[in-house]
C-alpha positions as CSV (number, residue, x, y, z in Angstrom):
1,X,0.9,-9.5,29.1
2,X,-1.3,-6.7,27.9
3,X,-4.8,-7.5,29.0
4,X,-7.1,-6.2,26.4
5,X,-11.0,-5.7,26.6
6,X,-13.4,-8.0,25.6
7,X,-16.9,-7.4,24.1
8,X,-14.7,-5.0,22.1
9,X,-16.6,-3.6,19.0
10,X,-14.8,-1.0,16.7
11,X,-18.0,1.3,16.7
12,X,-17.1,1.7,20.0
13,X,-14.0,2.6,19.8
14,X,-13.0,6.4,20.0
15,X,-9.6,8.3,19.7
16,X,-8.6,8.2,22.9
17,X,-9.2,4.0,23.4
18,X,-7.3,3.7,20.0
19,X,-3.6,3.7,22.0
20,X,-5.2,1.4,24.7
21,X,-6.9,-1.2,22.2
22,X,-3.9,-1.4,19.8
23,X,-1.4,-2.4,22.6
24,X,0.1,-5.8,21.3
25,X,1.2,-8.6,23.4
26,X,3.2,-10.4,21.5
27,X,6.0,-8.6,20.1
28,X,8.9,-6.6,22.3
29,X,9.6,-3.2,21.2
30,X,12.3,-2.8,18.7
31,X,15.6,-0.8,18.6
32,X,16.6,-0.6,14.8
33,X,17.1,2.8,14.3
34,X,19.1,5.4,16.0
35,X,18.3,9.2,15.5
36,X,16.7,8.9,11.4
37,X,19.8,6.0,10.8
38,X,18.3,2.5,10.5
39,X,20.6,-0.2,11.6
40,X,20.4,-2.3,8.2
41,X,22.4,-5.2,9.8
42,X,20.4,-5.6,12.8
43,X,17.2,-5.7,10.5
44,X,18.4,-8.1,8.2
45,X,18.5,-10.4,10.6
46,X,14.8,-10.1,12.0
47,X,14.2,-11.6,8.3
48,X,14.9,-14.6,8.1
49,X,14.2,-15.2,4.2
50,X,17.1,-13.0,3.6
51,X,19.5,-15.2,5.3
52,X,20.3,-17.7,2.4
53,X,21.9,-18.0,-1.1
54,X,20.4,-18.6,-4.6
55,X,22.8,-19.5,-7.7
56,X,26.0,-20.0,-5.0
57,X,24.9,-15.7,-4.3
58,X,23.8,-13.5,-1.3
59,X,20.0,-13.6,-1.9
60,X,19.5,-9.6,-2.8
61,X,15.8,-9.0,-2.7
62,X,14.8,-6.0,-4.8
63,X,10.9,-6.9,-5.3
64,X,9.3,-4.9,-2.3
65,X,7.0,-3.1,-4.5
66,X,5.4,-5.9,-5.4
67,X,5.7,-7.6,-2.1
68,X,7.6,-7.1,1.2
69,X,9.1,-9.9,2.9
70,X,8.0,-10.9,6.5
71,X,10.1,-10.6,9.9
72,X,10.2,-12.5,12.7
73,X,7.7,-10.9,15.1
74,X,5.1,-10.8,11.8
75,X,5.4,-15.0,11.1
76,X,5.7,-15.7,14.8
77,X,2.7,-13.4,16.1
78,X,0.7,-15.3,13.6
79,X,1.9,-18.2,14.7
80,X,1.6,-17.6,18.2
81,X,-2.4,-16.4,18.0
82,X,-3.4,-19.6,15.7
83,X,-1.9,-21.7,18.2
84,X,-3.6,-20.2,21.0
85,X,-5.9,-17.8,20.2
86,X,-7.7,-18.5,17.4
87,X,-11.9,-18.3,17.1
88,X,-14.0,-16.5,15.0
89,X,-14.5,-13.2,15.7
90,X,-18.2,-11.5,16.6
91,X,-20.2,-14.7,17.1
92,X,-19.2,-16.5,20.3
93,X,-19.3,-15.8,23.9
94,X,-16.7,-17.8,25.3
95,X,-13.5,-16.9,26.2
96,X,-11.4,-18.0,22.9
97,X,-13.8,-16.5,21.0
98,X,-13.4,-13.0,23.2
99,X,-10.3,-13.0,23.0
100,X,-9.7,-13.7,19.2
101,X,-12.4,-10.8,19.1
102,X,-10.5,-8.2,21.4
103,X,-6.8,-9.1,18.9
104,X,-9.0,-8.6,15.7
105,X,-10.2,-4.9,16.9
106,X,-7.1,-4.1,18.1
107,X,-5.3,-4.8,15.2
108,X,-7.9,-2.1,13.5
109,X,-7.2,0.3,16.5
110,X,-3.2,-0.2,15.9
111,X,-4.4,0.3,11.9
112,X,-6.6,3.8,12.7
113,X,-3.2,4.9,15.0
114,X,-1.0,4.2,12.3
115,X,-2.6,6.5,9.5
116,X,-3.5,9.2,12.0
117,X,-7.7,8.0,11.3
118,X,-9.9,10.0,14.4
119,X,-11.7,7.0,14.6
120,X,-10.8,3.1,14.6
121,X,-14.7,2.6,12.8
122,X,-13.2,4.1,9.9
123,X,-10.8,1.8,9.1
124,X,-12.5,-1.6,6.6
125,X,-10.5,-4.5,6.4
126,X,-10.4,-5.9,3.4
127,X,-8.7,-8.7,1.2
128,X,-6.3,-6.0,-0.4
129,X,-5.9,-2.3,-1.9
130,X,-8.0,-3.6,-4.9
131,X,-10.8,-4.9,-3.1
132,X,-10.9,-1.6,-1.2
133,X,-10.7,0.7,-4.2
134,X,-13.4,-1.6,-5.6
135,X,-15.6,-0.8,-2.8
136,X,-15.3,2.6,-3.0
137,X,-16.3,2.4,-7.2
138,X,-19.3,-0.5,-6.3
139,X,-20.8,1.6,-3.1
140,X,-20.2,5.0,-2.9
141,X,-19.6,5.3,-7.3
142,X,-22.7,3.5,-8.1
143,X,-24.7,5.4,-5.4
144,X,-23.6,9.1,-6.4
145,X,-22.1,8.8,-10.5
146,X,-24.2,8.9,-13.4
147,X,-24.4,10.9,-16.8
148,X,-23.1,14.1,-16.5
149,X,-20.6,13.5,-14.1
150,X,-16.7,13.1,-14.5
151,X,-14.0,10.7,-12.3
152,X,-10.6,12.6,-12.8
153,X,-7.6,9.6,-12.7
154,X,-4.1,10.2,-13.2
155,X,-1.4,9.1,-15.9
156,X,0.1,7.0,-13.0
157,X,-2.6,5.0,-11.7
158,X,-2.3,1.4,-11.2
159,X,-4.9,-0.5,-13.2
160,X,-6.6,-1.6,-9.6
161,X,-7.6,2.4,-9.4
162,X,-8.3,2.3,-13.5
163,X,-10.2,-1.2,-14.0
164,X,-13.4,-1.0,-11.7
165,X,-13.8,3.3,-12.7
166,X,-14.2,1.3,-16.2
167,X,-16.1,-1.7,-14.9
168,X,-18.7,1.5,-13.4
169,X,-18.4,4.0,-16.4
170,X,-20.5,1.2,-18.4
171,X,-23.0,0.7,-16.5
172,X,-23.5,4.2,-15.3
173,X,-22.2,6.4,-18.0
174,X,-20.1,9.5,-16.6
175,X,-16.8,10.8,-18.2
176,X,-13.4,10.0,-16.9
177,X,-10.7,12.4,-17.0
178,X,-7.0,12.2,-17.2
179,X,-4.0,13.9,-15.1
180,X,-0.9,13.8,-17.6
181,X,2.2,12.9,-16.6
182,X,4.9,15.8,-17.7
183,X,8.4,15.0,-18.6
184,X,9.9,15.3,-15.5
185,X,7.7,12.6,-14.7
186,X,5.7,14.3,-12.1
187,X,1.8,14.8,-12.5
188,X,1.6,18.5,-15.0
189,X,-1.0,20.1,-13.1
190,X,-1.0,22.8,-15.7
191,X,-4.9,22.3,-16.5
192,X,-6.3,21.0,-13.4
193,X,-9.3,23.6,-12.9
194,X,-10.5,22.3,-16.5
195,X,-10.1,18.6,-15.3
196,X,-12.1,19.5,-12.6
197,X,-15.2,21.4,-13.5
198,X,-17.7,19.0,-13.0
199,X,-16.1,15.9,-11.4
200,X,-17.1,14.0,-8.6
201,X,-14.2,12.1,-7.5
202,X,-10.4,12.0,-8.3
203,X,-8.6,9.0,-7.4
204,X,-5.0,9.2,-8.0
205,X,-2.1,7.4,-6.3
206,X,0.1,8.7,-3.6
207,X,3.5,7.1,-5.0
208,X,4.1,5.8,-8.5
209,X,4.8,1.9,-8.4
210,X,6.5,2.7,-11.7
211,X,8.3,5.7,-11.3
212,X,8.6,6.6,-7.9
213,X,7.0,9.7,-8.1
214,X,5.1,11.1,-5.2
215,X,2.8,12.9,-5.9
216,X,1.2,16.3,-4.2
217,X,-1.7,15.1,-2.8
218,X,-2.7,17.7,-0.9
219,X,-2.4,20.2,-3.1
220,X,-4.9,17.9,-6.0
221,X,-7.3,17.2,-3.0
222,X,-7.5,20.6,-1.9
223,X,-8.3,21.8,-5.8
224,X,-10.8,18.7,-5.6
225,X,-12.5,20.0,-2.5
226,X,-13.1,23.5,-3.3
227,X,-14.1,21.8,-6.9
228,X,-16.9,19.5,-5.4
229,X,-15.2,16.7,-5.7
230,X,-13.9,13.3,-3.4
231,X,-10.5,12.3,-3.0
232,X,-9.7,8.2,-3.3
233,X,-6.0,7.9,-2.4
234,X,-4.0,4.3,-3.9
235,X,-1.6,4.9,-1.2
236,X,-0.1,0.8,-1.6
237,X,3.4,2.1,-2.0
238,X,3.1,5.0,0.3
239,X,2.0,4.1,4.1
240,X,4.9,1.4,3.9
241,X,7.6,3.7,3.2
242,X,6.3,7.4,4.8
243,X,5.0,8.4,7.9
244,X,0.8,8.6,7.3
245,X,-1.8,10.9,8.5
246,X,-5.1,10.4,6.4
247,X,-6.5,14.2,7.8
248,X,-3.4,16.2,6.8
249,X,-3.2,14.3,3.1
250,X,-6.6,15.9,2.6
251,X,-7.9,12.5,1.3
252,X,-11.9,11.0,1.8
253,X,-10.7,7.4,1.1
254,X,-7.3,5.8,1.6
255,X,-6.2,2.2,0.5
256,X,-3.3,0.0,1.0
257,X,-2.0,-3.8,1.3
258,X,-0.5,-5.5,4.3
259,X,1.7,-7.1,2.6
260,X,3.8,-4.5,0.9
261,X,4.1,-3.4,4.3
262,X,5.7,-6.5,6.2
263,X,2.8,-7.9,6.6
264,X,0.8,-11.0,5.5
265,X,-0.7,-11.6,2.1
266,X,-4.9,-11.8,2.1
267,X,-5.6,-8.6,3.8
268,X,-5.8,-4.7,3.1
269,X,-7.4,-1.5,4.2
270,X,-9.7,1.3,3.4
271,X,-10.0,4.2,5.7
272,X,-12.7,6.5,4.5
273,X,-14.5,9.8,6.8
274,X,-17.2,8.3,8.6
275,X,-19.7,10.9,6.8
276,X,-19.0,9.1,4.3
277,X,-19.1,5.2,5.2
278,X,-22.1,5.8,6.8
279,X,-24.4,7.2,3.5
280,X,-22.7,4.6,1.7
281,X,-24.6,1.0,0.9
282,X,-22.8,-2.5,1.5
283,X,-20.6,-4.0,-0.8
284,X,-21.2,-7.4,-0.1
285,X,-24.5,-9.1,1.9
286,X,-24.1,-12.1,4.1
287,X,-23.0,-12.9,7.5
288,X,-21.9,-10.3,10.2
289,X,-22.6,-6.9,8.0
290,X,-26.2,-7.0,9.0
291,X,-28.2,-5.4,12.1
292,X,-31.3,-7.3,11.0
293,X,-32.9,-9.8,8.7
294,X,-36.4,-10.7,8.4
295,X,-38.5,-12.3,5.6
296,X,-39.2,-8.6,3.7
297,X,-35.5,-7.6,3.9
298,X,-32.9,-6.4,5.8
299,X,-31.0,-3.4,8.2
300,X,-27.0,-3.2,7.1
301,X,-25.0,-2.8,10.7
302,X,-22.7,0.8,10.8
303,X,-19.6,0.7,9.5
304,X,-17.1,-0.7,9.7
305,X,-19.2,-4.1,10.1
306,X,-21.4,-3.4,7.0
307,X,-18.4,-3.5,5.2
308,X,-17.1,-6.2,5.9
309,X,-19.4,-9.4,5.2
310,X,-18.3,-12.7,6.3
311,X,-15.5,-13.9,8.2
312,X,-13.0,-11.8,8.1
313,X,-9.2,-12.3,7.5
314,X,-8.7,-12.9,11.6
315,X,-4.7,-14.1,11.3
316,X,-3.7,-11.8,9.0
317,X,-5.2,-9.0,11.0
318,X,-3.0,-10.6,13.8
319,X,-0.1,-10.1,11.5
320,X,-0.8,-6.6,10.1
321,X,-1.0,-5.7,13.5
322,X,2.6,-7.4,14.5
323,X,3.9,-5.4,11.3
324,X,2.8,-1.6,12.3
325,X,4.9,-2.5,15.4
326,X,7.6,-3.4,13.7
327,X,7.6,-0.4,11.9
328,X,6.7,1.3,14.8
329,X,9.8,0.3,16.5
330,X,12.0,1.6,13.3
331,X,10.0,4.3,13.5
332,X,8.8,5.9,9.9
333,X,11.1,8.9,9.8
334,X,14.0,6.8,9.7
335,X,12.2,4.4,7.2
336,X,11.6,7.4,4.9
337,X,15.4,8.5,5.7
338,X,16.7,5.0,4.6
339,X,14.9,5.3,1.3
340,X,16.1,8.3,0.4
341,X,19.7,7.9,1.0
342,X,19.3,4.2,-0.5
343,X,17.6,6.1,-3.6
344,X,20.4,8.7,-3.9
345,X,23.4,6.3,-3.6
346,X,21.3,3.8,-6.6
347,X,20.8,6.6,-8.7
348,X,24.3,7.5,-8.8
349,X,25.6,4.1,-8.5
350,X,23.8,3.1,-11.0
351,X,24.6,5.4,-13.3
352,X,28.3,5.2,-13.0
353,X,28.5,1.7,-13.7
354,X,26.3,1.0,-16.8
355,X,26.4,4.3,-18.2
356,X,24.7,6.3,-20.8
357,X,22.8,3.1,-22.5
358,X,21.2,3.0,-18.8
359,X,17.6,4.3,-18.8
360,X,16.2,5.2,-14.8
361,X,12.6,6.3,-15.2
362,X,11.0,8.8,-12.3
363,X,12.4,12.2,-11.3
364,X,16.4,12.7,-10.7
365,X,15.5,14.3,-7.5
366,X,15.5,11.4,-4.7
367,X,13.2,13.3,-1.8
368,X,10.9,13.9,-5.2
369,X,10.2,10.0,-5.2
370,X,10.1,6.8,-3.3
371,X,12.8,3.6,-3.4
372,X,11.5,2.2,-6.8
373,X,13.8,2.5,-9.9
374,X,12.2,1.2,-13.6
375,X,15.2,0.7,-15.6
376,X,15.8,0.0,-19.6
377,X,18.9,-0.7,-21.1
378,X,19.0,-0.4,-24.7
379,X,18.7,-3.0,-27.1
380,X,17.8,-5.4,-24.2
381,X,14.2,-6.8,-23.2
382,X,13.4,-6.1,-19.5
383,X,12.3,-9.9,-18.9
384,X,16.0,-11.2,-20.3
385,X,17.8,-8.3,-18.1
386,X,15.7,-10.0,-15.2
387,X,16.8,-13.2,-16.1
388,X,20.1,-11.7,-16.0
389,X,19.7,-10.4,-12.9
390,X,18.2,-13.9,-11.2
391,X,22.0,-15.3,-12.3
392,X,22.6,-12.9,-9.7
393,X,20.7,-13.4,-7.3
394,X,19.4,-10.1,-7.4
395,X,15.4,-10.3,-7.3
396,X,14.0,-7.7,-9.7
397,X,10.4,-7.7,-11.0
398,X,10.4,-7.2,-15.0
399,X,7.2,-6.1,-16.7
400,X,3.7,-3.5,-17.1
401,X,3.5,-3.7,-13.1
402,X,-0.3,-3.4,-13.6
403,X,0.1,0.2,-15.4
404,X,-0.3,-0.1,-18.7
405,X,-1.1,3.6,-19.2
406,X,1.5,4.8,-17.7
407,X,4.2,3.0,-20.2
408,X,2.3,4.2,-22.9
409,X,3.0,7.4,-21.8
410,X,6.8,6.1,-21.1
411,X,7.1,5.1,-24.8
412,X,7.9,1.3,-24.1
413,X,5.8,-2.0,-23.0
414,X,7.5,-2.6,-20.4
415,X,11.0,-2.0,-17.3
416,X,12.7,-4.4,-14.9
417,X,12.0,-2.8,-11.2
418,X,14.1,-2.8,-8.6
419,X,11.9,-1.5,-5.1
420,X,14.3,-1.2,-1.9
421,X,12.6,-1.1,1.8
422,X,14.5,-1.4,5.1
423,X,16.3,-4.5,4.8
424,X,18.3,-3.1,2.0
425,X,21.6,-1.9,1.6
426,X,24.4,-0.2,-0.1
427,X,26.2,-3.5,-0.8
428,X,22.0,-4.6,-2.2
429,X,22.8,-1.7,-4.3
430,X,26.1,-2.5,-5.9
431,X,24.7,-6.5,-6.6
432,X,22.5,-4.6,-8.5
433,X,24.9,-2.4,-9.9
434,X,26.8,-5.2,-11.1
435,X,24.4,-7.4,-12.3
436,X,23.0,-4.6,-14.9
437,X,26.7,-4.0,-15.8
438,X,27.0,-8.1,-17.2
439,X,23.7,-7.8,-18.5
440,X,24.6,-4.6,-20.8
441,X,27.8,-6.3,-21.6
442,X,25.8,-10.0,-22.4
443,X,23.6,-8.2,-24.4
444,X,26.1,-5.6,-26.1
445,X,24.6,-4.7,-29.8
């Protein structure tokens, strides 16, 4: 067993303790992949949801976008620590309590490692990507916007990077801007010096939970950069599926879920450049964000601690942790591989089978987009193709998916999404496949 450092504090962690802090325990390494080839079979199994029918049918689960299902080392390492590790965290000084403290910063050290962060005080844990994209409106937005000044969004955005740029632009007054999407359903960058001149921040999302799309980060935050400007990156349905590095995607702030990414519900991240966290003002006031209190006031701690008031998610920090190994073991290229050859073999599939009353929004071009497919057939509501679908017992989510916006642009209210990740297969693909086929025929004009 690992023995990890007590007394441990994440302000005192640097680069080269990350590797040493973020060494788990708890959960063996993993052989799922060979070469960029995931080993589907051998996954499957490590999830134990999977492993049962619904309606007399293989369970086929299709709903990662919304939320990934858990393995084995993920329920067990939370498990494991509540059974015999548990404390809060930064308050005691006995040995449970160190202990519980040392797994909590090393799950942020195993987070910084993850996403390629320099420093593991960069990385905020908080309840989810909304809370953390909320932070970044409520501290650094409401300490640096005001009349004059312009947020540029894009088409795509989810409403959790729309609804508090809103929620500020009331109180505060600046402009928001919009990145169209074009036809081919990527983000038209045809007028972004315009969009630009003048703005402050653009927060735009690193992979469409709608279409797919990903979109060319880089390139927008190096326009934003030399325009003034912050970058705030949704990346929720990126750093599950694609290998992450925070410095090369050019971005200032970064935000994503645990539990689109294997792991537990009730806790997400914000990375964000030190610089930056350290000009910016709390987001919440109470216990364990503070470095003094007196009767005239107080002295916030440094980040990450100011940041993150009251007791923290502990067990599901456990469990985030337990899922970047697991990932770790498949190892991201071959995640990334997996989708796109998953993506390539739906969209053709797919096709084929249903035909030309078969709608498949995103681009045609799978290494253009990640594993989520919003499909329409004709003549049929996206809720009753679902219910369709649950017959089955393929899992499908129908609906806005939070981006209301975006199916304005679209030209419809709402899709049925299927999302893949990599427990997913060809034969996934097919149920699919087949259950679109009887809905198009049950529903036949």
């Amino acid at each position: 067993m690992t023995d990890l450092p007590t007394h441990l504090d994440a302000t005192d962690l640097t680069p080269t303790a990350i590797d040493e802090a973020a060494a788990h325990p708890d959960v063996a390494p993993l052989a799922r992949a060979a070469g960029d080839v995931l080993d589907v079979a051998a996954i499957r199994r490590d999830f134990p949801i999977l492993d049962q029918e619904v309606n007399g049918k293989r369970l086929v689960f299709l709903d990662s976008a919304a939320s990934a299902q858990k393995p084995r080392a993920v329920i067990e390492a939370m498990a494991t620590f509540a059974e015999h590790d548990y404390a809060n965290i930064h308050r005691g000084v006995y040995a449970l309590a160190e202990r519980a403290t040392a797994r909590y910063e090393g799950a942020r050290a195993a987070v910084a490692r993850f996403i390629g962060a320099p420093s593991a005080a960069e990385v905020i844990f908080t309840k989810n990507a909304t809370e953390g994209l909320n932070l970044v409106a409520q501290s650094w937005g409401r300490a640096n916007l005001g009349p004059g000044d312009a947020v540029v969004l894009t088409q795509m955005e989810h409403h959790a990077n729309i609804v508090p740029w809103f929620q500020l632009q009331a109180e505060k007054g600046f402009e928001i801007r919009w990145i169209p999407v074009g036809a081919d359903h990527m983000l038209d960058l045809s007028d972004l010096d315009r969009l630009l001149d003048g703005a402050k921040l653009v927060g735009l999302t690193a992979m469409s939970n709608v279409l797919g799309t990903l979109t060319p980060v880089r390139q927008i935050a190096d326009a934003a950069h030399a325009a003034g400007a912050l970058v705030c990156v949704d990346a929720c349905q990126y750093v599950p599926h694609l290998p992450t590095d925070v410095v090369a995607m050019g971005a200032d702030f970064v935000a994503f879920s645990g539990h689109k990414m294997v792991g537990p519900t009730g806790i997400g991240v914000l990375w964000g450049r030190s610089e930056l966290l350290e000009a910016m003002p709390p987001f919440m006031g109470g216990g364990g964000m503070i470095l003094n209190v007196d009767l005239e006031g107080f002295t916030p701690d440094a980040p990450p601690a100011r940041f993150e008031a009251g007791t923290p998610p502990i067990i599901e920090a456990v469990g985030l942790h337990a899922a970047i190994d697991y990932l770790d073991g498949l190892g991201m290229d071959a995640v990334r591989a997996h989708e796109v050859s998953m993506t390539a073999y739906a969209l053709r599939a797919l096709t084929e089978r249903v035909g030309d009353r078969l709608t498949i929004h995103g681009p045609s071009e799978p290494a253009q987009r990640g594993g989520v497919l919003s499909l329409a057939i004709d003549e049929v509501h996206p809720h009753d193709l679902a219910q369709v679908m649950d017959e089955h017992a393929v899992c499908v989510r129908p609906g806005h998916h939070c981006a209301k916006p975006l199916m304005k642009v679209l030209g419809c209210g709402a899709t049925a999404r299927a999302s893949f990740y990599v427990y997913n297969d060809t034969d996934d693909v097919d149920a699919l496949a087949d259950a679109l086929a009887d809905a198009a025929d049950f529903f036949a004009p």
